[in-house]
Backbone as numpy.savetxt, mean C-alpha at the origin, in Angstrom:
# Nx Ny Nz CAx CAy CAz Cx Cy Cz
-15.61 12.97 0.68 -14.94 13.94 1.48 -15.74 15.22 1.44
-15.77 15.78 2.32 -16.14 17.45 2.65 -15.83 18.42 2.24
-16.09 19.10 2.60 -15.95 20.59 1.95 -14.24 20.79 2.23
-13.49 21.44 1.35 -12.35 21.04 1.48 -12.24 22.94 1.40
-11.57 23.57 2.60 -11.12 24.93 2.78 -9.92 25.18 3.32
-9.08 26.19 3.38 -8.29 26.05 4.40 -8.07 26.38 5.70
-7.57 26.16 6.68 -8.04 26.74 8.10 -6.41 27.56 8.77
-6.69 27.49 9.57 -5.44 28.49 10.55 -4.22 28.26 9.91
-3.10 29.17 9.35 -1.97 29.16 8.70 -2.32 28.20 7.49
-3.06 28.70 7.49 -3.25 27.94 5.72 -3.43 26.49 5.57
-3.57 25.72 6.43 -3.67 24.04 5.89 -4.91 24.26 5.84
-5.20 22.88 4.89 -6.23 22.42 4.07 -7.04 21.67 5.12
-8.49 21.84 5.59 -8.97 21.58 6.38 -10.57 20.76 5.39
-10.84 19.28 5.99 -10.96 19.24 7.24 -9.49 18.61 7.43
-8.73 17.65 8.07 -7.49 17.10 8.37 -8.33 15.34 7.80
-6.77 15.10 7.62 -6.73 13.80 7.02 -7.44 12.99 8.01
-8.04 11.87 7.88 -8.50 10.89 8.91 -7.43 9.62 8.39
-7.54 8.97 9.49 -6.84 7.21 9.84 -7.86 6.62 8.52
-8.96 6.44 8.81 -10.13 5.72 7.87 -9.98 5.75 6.23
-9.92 7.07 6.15 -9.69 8.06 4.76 -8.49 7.18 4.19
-7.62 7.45 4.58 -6.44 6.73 4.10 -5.69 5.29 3.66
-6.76 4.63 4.48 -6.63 3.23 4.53 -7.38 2.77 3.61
-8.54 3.05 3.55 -9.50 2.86 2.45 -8.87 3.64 1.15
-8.30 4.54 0.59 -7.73 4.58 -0.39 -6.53 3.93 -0.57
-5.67 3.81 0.17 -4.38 2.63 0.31 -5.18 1.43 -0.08
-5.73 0.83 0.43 -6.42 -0.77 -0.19 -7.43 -0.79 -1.81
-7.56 0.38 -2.05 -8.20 0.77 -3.63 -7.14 0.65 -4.35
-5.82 1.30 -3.95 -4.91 1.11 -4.90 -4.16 -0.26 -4.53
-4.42 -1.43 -3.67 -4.12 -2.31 -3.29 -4.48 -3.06 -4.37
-5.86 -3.17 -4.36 -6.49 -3.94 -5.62 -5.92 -3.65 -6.96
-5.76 -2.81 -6.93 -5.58 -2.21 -8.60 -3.67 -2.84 -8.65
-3.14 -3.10 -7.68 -1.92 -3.81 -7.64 -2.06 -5.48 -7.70
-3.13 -5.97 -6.99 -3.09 -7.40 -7.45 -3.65 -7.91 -8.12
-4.65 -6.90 -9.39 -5.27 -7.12 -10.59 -3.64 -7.20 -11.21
-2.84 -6.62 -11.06 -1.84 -6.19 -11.79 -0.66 -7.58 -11.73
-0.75 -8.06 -10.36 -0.08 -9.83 -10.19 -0.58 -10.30 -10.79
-2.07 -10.87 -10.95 -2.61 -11.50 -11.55 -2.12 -11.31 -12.99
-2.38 -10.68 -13.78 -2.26 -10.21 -15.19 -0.54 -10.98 -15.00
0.34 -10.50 -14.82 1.78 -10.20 -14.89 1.87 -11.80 -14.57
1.49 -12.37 -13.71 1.74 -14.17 -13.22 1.50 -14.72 -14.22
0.22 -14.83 -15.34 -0.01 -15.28 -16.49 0.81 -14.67 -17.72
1.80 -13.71 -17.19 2.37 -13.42 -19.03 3.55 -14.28 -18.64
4.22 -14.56 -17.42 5.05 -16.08 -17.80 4.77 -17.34 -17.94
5.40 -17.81 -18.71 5.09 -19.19 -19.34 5.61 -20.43 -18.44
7.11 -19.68 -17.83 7.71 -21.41 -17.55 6.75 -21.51 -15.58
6.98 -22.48 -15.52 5.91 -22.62 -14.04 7.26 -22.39 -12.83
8.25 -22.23 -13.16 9.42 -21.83 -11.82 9.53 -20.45 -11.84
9.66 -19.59 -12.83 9.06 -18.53 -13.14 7.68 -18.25 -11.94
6.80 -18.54 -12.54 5.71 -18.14 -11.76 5.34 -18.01 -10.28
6.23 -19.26 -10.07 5.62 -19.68 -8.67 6.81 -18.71 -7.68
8.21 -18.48 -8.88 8.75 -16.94 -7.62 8.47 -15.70 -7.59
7.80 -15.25 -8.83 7.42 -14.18 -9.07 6.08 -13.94 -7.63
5.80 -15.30 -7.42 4.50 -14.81 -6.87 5.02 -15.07 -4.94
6.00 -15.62 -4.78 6.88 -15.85 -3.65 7.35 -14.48 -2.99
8.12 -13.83 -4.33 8.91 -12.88 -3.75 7.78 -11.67 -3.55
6.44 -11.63 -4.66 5.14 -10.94 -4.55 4.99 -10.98 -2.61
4.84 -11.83 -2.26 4.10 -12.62 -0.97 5.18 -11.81 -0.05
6.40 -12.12 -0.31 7.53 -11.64 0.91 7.89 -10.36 0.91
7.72 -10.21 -0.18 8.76 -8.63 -0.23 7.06 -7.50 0.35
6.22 -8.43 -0.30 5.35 -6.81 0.23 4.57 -7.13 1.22
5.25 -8.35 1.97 4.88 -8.86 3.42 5.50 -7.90 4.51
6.81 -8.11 4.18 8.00 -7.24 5.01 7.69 -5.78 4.54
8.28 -5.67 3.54 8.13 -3.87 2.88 6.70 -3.45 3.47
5.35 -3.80 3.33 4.26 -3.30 3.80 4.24 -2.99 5.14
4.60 -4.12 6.00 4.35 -3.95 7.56 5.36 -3.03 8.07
6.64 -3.09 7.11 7.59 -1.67 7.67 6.71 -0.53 7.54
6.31 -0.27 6.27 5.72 1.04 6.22 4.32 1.65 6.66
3.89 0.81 7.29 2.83 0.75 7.66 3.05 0.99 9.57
3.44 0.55 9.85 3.93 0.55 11.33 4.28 1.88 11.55
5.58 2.32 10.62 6.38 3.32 10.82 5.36 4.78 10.80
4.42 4.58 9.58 3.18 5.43 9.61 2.23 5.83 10.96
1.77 4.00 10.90 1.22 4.73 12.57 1.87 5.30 13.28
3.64 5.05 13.63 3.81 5.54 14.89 4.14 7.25 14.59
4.04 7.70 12.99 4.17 8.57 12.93 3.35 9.62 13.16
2.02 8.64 12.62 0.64 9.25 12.99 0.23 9.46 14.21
0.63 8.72 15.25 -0.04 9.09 16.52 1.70 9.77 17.07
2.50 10.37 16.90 3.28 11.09 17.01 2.92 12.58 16.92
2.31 12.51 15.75 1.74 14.08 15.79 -0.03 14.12 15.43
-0.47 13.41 15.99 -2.21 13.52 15.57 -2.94 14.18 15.65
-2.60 15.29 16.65 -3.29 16.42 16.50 -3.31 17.32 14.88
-1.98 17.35 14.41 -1.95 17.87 13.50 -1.34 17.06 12.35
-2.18 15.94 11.53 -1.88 15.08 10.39 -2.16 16.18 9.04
-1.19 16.47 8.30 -1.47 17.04 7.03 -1.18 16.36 5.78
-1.16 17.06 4.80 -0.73 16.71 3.40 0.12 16.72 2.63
0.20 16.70 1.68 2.02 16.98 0.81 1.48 18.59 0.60
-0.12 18.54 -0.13 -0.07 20.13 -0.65 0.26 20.92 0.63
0.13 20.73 1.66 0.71 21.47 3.05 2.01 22.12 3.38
2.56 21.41 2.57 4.32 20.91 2.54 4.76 22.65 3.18
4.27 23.15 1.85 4.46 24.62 2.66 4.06 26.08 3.63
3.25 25.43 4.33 2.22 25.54 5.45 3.66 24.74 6.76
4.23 24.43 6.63 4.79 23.82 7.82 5.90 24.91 8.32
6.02 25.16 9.72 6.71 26.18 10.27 7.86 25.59 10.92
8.19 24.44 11.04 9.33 23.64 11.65 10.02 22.24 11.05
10.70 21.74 11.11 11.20 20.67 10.48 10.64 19.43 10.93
9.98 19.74 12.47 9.43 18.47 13.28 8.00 18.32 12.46
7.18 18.92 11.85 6.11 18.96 11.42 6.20 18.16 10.24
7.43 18.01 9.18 7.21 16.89 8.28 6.55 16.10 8.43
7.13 15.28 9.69 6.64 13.74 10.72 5.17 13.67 10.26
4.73 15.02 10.45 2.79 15.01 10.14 2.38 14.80 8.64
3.61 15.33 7.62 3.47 15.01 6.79 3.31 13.38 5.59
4.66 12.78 6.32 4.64 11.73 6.03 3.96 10.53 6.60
3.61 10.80 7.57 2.72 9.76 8.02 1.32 9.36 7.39
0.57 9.58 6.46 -0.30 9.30 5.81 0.74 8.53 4.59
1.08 9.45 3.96 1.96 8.44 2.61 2.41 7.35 3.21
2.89 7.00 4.31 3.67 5.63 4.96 2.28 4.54 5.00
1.47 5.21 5.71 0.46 4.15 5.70 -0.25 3.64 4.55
-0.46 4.99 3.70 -0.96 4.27 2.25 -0.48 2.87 1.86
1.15 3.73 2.25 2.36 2.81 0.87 1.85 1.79 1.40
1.89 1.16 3.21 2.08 0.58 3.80 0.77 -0.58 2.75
-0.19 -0.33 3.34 -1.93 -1.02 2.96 -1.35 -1.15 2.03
-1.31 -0.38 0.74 -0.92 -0.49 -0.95 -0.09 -1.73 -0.95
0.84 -1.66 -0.03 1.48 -3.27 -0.13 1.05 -4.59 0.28
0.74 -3.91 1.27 -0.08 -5.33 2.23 -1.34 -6.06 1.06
-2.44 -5.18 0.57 -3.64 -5.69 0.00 -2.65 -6.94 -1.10
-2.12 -6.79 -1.68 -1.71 -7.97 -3.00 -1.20 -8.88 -2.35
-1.08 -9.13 -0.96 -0.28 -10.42 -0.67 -0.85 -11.76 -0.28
-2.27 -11.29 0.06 -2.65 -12.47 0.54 -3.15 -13.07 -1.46
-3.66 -12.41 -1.89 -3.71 -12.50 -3.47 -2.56 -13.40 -4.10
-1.54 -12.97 -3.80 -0.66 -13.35 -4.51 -0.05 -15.20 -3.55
-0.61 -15.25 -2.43 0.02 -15.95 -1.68 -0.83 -17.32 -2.21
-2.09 -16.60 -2.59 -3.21 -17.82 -2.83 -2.89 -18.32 -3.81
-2.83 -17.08 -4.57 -2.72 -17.65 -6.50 -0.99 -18.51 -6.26
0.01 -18.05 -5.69 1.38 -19.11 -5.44 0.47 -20.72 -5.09
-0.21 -20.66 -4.24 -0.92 -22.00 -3.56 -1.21 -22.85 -4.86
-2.07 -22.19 -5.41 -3.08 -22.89 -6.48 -1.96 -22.78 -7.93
-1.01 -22.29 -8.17 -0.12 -22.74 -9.01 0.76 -23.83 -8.75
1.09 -23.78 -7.57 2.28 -24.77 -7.25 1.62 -26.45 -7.23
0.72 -26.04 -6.72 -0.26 -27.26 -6.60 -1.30 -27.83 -8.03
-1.25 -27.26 -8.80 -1.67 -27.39 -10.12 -1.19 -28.34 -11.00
-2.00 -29.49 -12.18 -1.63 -30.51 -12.21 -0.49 -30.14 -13.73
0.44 -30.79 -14.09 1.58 -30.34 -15.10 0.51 -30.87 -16.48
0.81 -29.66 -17.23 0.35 -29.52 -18.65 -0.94 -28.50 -18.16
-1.75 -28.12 -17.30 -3.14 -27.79 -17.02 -2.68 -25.70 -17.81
-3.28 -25.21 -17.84 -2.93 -23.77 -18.48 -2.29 -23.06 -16.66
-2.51 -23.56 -15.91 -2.21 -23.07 -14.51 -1.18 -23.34 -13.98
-0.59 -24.32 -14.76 0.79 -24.73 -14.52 1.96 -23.67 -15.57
1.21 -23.73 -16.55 2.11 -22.94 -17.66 2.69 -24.15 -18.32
3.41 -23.14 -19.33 4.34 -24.34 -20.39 5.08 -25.18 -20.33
C-alpha cells in the first residue's frame, strides 16, 4: 500500500480498492482452513468429523455468499466514496456508513468463502477413507 495521508474532511487517502480487500479477506481465509484442518484431526470419532467438516462446507457456503454479495452491492452503492472504520468519524451523514461497511462485508464475505472448498475436500477424502486408516479416526 501507498503512502497513506489524509485527504478532504479528513479521510484517509488513498481509498480502499475492490483488489486490496479481497486479497486480504482470502489471507485470512487460509489462516481459517489451516485452522479446519488442525481442529478436524483433534476429533477422534469419524461421525464427528465428517459433520464438523459438513456444517464447515454449508454454513460458510451460505454465511460467505450472504456477506459477500451484500458487500458488493454495498460497494458499488457508494464507490465513489469507499472508506474505513478509522473514518468512522470523518462521516457527515448516516447514509455514508453504507461506505463504511462495505469493505468489512466483503472481507467477512472471502474470509468465509476461502475454507470451504478446503473443508469440502478434506469431508470427501474422510468419508471415503478406509475404517481403522488414521483418516478415518478411532
Amino acid at each position: 500500500m501507498g503512502k497513506v495521508s489524509r485527504g478532504e474532511h479528513g479521510v484517509l487517502e488513498p481509498r480502499l480498492r475492490l483488489g486490496e480487500v479481497v486479497v486480504r479477506g482470502a489471507a485470512y481465509g487460509v489462516g481459517a482452513a489451516v485452522c479446519v484442518v488442525v481442529v478436524t484431526f483433534v476429533f477422534q470419532e469419524h461421525d464427528d468429523r465428517i459433520d464438523l467438516l459438513e456444517a464447515t462446507t454449508s454454513l460458510g457456503l451460505l454465511t460467505g455468499t450472504v456477506l459477500l454479495l451484500t458487500g458488493l452491492f454495498f460497494w458499488a452503492c457508494s464507490i465513489p466514496e469507499i472508506l474505513r472504520w478509522r473514518d468512522f468519524f470523518t462521516t457527515r451523514a448516516p447514509n455514508e456508513l453504507v461506505s463504511i461497511v462495505a469493505p468489512s462485508l466483503v472481507r467477512a464475505g472471502v474470509f468465509l468463502l476461502v475454507p470451504v472448498p478446503v473443508a469440502s475436500g478434506l469431508g470427501g477424502l474422510v468419508e471415503s477413507a478406509a475404517r481403522g486408516s488414521w483418516l478415518w479416526g478411532a
